[in-house]
C-alpha positions in Angstrom: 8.5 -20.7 -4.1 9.2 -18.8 -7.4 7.3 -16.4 -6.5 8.6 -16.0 -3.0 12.2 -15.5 -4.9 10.6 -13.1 -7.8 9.0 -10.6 -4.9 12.5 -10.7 -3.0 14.9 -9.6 -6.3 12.2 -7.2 -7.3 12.4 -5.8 -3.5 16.2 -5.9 -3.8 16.3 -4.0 -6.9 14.0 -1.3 -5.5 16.2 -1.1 -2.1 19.0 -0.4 -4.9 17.4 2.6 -6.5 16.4 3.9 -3.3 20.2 3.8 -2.2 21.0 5.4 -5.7 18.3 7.9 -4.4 19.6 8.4 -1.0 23.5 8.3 -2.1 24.0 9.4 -4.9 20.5 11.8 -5.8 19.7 9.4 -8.7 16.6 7.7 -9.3 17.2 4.8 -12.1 14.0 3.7 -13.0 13.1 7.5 -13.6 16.1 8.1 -15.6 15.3 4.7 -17.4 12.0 5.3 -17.6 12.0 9.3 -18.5 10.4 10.6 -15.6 9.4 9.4 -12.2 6.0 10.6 -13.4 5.8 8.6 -16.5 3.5 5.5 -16.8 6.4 2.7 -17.1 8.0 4.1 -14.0 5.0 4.4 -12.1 4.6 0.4 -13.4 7.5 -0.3 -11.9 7.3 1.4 -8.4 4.2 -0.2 -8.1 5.2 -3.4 -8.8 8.4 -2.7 -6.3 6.0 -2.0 -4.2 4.1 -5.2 -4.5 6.8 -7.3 -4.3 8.0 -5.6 -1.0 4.0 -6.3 0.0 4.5 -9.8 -0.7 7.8 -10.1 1.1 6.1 -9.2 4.2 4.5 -12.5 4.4 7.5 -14.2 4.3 8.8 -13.1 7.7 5.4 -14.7 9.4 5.3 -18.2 7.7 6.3 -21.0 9.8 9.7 -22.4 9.1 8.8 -26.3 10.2 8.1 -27.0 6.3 11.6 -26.2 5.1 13.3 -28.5 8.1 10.7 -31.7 7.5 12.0 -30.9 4.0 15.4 -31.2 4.7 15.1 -34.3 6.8 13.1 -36.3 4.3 16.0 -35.5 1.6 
């Protein structure tokens, strides 16, 4: 579960810079990071990247666990 929320800010945040990217022609974690090409940034897009991986999974896991959850509360 804290994992599953982790992956989906870290997804969020890269959807962000990509916006920044798209809107505005500026890339934060490069201008953070000085460079797109330097090794923290490429860090970080990668682990975007894996978090957006990750999130993947969570639109084919069966949703019967959180209702028997909320019924046994």
């Amino acid at each position: 579960m804290f994992l599953d929320k982790l992956a989906l800010a870290l997804a969020i945040i890269g959807g962000l810079n990509w916006g920044s990217i798209g809107l505005f022609n500026f890339d934060l974690v490069a201008f953070i990071c000085g460079g797109s090409g330097s090794w923290l940034a490429r860090v970080i897009y990668t682990v975007v990247g894996l978090a957006a991986l990750w999130c993947l999974t969570l639109l084919f896991r069966p949703e019967h666990n959180s209702q028997t959850r909320q019924s046994h509360a």
